[in-house]
Backbone as ProteinMPNN parsed JSONL, in Angstrom:
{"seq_chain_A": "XXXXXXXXXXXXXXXXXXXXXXXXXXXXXXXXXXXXXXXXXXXXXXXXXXXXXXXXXXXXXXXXXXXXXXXXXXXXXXXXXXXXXXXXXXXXXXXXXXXXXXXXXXXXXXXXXXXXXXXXXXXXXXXXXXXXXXXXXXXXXXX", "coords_chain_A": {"N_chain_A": [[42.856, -175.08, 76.884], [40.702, -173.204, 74.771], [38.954, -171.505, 76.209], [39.871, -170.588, 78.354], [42.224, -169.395, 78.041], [40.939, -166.753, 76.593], [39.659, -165.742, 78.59], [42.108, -165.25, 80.582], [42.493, -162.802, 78.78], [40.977, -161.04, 79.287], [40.953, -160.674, 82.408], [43.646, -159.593, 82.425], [43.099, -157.441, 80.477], [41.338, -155.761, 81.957], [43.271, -155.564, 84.103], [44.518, -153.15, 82.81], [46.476, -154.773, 81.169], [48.286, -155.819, 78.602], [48.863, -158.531, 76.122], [50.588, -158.04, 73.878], [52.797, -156.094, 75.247], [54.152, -157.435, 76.678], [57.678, -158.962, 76.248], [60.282, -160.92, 76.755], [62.574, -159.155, 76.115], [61.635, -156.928, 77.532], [62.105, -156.625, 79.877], [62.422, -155.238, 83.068], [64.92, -154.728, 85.105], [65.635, -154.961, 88.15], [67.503, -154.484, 91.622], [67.325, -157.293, 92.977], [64.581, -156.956, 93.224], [61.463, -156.708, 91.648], [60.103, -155.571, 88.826], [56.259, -154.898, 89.604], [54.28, -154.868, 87.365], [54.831, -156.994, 85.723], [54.873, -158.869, 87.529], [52.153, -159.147, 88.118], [51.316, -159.563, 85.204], [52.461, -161.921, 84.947], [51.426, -163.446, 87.242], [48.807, -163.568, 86.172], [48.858, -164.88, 83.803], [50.069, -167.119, 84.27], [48.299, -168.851, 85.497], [46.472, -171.942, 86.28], [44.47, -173.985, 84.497], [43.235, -175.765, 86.042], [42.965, -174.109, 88.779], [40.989, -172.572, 87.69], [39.164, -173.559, 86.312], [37.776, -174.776, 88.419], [35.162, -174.854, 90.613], [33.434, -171.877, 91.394], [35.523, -170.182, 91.043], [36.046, -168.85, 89.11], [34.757, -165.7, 89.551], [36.305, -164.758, 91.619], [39.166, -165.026, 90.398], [38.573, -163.222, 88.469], [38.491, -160.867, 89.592], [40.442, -160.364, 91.567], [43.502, -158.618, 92.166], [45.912, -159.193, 91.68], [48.636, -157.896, 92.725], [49.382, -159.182, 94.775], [50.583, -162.266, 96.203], [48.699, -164.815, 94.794], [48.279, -167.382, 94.705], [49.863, -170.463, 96.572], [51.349, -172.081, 94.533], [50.856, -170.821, 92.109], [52.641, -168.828, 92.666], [55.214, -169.778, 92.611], [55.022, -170.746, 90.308], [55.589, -167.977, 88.799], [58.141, -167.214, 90.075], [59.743, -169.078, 89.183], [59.533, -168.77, 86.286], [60.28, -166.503, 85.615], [62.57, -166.433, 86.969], [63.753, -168.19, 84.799], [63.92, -166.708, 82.73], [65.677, -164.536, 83.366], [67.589, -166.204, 83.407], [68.026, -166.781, 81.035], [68.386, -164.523, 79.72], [70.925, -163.387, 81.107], [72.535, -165.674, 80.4], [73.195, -164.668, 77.566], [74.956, -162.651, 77.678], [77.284, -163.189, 79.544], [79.375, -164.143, 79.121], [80.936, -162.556, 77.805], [83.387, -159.953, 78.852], [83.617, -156.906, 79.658], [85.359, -155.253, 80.905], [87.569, -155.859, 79.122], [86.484, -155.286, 76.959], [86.181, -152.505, 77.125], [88.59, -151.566, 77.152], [89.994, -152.299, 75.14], [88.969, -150.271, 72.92], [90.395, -148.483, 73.265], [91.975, -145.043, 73.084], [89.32, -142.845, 73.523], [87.809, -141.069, 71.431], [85.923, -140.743, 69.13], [82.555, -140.458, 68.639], [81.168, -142.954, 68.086], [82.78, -144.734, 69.709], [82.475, -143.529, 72.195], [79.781, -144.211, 72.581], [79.74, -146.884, 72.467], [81.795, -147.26, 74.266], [80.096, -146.201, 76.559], [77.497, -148.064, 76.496], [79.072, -150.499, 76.484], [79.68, -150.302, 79.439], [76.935, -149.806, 80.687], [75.964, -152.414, 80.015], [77.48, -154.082, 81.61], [76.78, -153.265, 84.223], [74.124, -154.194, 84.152], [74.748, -156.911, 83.604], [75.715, -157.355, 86.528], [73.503, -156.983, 87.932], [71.81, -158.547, 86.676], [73.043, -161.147, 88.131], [72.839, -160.942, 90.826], [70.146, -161.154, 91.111], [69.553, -163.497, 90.164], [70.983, -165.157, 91.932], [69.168, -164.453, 94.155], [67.096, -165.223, 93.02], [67.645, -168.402, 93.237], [67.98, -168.683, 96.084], [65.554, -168.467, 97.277], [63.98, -169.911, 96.01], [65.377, -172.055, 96.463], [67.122, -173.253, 94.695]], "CA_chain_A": [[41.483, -174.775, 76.553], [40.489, -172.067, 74.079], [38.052, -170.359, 76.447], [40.598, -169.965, 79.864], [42.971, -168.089, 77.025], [40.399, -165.891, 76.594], [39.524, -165.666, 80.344], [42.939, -164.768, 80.766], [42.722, -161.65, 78.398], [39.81, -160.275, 79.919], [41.454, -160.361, 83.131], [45.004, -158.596, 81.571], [42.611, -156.466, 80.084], [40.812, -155.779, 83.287], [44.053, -155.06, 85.208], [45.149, -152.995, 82.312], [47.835, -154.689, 80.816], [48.178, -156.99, 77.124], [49.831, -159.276, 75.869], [51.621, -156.746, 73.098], [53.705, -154.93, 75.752], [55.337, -157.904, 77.506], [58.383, -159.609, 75.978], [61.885, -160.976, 77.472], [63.509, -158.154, 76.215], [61.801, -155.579, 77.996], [61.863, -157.077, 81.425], [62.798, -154.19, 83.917], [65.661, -155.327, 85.931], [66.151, -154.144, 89.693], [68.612, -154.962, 92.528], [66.439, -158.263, 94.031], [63.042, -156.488, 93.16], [60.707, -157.235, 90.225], [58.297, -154.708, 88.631], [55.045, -154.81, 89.956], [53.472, -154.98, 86.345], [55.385, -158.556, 84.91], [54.47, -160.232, 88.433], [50.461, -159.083, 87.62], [50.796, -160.626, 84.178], [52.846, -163.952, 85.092], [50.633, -164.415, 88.015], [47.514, -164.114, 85.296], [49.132, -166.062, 82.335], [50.488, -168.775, 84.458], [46.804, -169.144, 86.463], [46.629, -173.039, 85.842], [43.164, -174.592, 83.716], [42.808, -176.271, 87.2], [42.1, -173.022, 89.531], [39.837, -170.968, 86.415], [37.646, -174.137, 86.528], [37.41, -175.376, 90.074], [34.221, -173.893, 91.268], [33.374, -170.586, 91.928], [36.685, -169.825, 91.032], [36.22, -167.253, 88.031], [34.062, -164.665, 89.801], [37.262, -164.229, 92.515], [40.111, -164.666, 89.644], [38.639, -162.224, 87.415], [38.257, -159.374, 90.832], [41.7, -160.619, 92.214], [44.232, -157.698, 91.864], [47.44, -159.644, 91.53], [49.477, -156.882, 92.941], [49.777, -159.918, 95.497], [50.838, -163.602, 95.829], [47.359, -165.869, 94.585], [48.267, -169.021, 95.556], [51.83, -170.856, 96.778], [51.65, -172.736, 93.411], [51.122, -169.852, 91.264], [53.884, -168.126, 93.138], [56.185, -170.647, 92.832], [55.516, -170.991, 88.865], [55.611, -167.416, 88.673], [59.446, -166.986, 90.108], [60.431, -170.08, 88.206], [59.641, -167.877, 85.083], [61.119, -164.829, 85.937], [64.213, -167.286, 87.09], [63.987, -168.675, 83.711], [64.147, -165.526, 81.891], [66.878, -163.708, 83.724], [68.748, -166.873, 83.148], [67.639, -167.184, 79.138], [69.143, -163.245, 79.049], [72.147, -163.542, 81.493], [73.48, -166.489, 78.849], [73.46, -163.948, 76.365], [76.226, -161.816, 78.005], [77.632, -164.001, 80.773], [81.353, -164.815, 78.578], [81.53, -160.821, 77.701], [84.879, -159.265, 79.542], [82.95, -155.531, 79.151], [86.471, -153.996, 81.13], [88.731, -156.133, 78.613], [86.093, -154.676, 75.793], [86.265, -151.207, 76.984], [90.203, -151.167, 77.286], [89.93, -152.976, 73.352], [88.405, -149.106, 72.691], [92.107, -147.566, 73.031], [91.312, -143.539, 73.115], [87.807, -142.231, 73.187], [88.224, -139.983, 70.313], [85.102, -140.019, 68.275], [81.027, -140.353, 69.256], [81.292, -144.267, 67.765], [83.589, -145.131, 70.821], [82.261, -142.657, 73.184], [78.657, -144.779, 72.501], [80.188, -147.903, 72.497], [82.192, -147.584, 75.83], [78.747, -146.22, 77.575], [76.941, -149.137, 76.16], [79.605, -151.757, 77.596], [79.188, -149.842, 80.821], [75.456, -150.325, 81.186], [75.62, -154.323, 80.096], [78.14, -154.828, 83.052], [75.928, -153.187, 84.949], [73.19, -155.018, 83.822], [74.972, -158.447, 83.919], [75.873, -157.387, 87.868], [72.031, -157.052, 88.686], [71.338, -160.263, 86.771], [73.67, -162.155, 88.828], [72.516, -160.74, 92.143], [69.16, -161.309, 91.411], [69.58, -164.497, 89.806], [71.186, -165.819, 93.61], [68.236, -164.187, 94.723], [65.846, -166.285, 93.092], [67.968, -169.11, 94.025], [67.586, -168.581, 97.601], [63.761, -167.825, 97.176], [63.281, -171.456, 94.935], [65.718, -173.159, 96.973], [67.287, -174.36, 94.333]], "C_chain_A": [[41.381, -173.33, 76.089], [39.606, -170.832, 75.178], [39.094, -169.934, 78.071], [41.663, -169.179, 78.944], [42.605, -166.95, 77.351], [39.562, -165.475, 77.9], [40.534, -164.688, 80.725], [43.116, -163.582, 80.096], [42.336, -160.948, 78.767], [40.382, -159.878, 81.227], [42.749, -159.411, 82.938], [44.148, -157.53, 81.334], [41.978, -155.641, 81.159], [41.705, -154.996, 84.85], [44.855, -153.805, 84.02], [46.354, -153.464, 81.876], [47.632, -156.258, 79.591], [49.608, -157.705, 77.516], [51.368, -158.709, 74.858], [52.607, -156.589, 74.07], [54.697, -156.003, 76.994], [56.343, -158.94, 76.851], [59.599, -160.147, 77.4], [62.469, -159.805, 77.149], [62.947, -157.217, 76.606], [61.292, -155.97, 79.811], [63.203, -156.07, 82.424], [64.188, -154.718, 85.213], [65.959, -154.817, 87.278], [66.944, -155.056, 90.697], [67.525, -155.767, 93.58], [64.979, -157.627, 94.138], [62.214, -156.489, 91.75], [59.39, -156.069, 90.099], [57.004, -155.517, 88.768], [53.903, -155.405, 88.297], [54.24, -156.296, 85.727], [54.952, -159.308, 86.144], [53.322, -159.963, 88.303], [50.204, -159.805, 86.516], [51.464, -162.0, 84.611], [51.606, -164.352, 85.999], [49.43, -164.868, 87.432], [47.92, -165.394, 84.038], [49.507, -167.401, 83.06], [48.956, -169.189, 85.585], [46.67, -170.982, 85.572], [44.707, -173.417, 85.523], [42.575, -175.529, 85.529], [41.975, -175.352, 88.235], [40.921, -172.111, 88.72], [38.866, -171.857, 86.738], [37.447, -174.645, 88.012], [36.582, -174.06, 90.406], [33.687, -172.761, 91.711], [34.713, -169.63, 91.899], [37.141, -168.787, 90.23], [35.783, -166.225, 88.464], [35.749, -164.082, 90.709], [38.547, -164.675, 91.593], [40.204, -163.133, 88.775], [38.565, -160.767, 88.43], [39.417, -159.659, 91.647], [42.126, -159.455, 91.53], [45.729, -158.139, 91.18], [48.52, -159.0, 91.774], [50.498, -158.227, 94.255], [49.763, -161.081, 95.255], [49.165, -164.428, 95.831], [47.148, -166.919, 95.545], [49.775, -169.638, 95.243], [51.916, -171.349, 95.632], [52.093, -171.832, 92.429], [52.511, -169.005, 91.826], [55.095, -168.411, 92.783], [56.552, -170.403, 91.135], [55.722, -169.304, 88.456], [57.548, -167.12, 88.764], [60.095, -168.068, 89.137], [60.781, -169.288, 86.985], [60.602, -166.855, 85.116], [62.784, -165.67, 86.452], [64.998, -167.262, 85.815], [64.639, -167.562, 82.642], [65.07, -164.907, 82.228], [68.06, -165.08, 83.22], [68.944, -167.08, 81.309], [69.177, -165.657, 78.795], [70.765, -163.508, 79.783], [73.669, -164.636, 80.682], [73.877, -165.473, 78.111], [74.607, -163.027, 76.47], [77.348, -162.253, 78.899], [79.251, -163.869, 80.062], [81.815, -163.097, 78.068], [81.966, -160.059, 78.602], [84.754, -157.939, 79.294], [84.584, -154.82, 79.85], [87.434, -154.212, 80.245], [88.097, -155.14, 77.254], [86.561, -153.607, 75.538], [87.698, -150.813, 76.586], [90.354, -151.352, 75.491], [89.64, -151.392, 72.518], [89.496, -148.439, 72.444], [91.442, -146.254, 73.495], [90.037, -143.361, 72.369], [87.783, -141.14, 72.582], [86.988, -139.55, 69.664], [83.958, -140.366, 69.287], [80.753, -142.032, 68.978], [81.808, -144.782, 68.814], [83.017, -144.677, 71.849], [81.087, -143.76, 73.282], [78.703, -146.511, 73.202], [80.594, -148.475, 74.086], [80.62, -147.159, 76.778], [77.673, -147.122, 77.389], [77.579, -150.486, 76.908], [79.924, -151.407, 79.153], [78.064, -150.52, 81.436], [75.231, -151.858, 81.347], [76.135, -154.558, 80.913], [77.424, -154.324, 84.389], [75.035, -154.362, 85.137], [73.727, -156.625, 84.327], [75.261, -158.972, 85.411], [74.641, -157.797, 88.571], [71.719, -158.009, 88.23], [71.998, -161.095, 87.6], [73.567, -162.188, 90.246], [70.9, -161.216, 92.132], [68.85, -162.571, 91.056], [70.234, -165.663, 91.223], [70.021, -165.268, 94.616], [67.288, -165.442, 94.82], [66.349, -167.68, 93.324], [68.048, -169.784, 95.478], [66.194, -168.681, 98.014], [63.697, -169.267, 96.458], [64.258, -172.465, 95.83], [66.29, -174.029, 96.129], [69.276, -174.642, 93.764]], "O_chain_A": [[41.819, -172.387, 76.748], [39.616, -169.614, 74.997], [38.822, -168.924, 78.721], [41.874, -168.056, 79.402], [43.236, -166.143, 78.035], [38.681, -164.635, 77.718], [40.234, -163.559, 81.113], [43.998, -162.933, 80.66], [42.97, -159.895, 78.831], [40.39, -158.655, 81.37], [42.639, -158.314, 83.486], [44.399, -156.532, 82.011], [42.35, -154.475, 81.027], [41.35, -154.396, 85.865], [45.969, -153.495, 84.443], [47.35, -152.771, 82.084], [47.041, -157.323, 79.769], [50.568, -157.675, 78.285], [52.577, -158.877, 75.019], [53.635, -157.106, 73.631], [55.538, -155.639, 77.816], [55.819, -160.054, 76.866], [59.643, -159.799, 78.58], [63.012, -159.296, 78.13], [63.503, -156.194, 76.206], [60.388, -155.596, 80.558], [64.427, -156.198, 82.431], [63.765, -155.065, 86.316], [66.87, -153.991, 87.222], [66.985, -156.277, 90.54], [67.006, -155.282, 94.585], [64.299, -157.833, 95.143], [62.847, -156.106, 90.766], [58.377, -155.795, 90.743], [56.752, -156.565, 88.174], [52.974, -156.211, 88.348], [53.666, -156.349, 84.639], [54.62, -160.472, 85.916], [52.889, -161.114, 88.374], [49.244, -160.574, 86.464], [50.845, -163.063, 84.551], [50.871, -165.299, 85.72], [48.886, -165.937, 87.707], [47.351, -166.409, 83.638], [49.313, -168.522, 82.589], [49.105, -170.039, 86.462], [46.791, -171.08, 84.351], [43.843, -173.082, 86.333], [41.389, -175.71, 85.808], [40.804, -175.55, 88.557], [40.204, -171.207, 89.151], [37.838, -171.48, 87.3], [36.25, -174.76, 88.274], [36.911, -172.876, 90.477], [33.446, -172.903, 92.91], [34.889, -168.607, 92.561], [38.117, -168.05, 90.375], [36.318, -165.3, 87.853], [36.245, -163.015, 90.347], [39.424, -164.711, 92.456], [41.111, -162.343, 88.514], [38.592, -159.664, 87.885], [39.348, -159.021, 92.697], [41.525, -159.073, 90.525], [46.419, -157.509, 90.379], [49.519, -159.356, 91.15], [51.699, -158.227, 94.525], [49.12, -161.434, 94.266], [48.566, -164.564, 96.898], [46.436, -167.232, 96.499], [50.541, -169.486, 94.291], [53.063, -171.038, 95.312], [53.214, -171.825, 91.921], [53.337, -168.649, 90.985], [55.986, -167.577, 92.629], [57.634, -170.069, 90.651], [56.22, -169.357, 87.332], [58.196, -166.871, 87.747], [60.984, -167.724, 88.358], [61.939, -169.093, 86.615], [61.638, -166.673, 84.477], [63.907, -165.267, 86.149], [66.1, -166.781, 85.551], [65.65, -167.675, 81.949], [65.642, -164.476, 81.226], [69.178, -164.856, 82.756], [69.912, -167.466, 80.653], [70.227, -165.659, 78.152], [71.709, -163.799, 79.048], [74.882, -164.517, 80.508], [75.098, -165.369, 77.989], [75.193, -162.644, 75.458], [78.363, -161.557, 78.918], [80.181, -163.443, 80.746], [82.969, -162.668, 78.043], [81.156, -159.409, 79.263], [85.713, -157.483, 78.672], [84.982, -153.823, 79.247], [88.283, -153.33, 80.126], [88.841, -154.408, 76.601], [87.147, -153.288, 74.503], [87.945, -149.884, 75.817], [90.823, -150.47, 74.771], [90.146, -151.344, 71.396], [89.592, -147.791, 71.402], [90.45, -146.31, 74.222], [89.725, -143.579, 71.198], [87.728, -140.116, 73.262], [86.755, -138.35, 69.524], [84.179, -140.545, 70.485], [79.977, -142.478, 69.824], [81.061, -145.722, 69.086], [82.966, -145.538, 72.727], [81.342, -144.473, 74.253], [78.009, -147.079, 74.045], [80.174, -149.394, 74.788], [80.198, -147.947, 77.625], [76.77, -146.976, 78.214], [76.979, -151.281, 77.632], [80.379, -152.243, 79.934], [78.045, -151.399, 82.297], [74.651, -152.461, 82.25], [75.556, -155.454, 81.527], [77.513, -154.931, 85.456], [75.123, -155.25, 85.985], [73.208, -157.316, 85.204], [75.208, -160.146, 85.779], [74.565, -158.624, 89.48], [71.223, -158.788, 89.044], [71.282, -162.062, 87.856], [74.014, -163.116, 90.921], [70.445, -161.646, 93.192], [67.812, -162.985, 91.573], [69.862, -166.832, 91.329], [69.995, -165.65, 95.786], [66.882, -166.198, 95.703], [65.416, -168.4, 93.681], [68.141, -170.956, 95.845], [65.865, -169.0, 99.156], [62.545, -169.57, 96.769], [63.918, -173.646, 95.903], [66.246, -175.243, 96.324], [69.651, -175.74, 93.353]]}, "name": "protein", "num_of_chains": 1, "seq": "XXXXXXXXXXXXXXXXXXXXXXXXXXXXXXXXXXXXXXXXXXXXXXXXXXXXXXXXXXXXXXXXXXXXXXXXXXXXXXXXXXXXXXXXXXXXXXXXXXXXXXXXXXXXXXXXXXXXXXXXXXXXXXXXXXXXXXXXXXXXXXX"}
């Protein structure tokens, strides 16, 4: 329904925060902890056409904070997402051998290499905290 869309912006808009400024690729990654500002918008974007219209239900959506869990449903579809998405990105690097890469580098001679090796640093980083947090939300979904 065209008008809980626009329900939903007002609220985003409301808590400060658009639709512009949230993709998959700029989802903040932490060791089993989720920025504060992507669980405020999932919990608004995934708000189901069921709770906006059930009764009296827009005056206390649109003055909800979302800093906290709504309702067990929304919660639920909320980590699903955020599951979904760490698992969409973790594909994307999962078969990349970043210590066989770096060694592939030979001597760190110029600023091209130098870039390169501190780049396949960070992704094995990165692919460490997806995989810890990705048994996270496993544990947390039960699934």
């Amino acid at each position: 329904m065209r008008q809980n869309v626009t329900f939903k912006k007002e609220i985003l808009k409301k808590n400060n925060l658009s639709l512009d400024e949230f993709s998959d690729y700029n989802l903040v990654i932490y060791d089993n902890k989720f920025d504060v500002k992507i669980k405020k918008f999932l919990r608004i974007m995934l708000l189901t056409n069921d709770e906006i219209l059930l009764e009296g239900n827009k005056d206390k959506l649109f003055n909800y904070n979302y800093s906290s869990e709504l309702s067990p449903q929304n919660e639920r579809l909320m980590w699903i997402y955020i599951n979904n998405m760490l698992k969409y990105h973790y594909r994307s690097i999962e078969k990349n051998n970043y210590s066989d890469l770096i060694d592939s580098l030979g001597e760190v001679d110029c600023k091209e290499k130098f870039d390169l090796k501190n780049m396949y640093i960070l992704e094995e980083e990165e692919k460490t905290l997806l995989t810890k947090n990705l048994e996270f939300l496993k544990k947390k979904l039960l699934i």
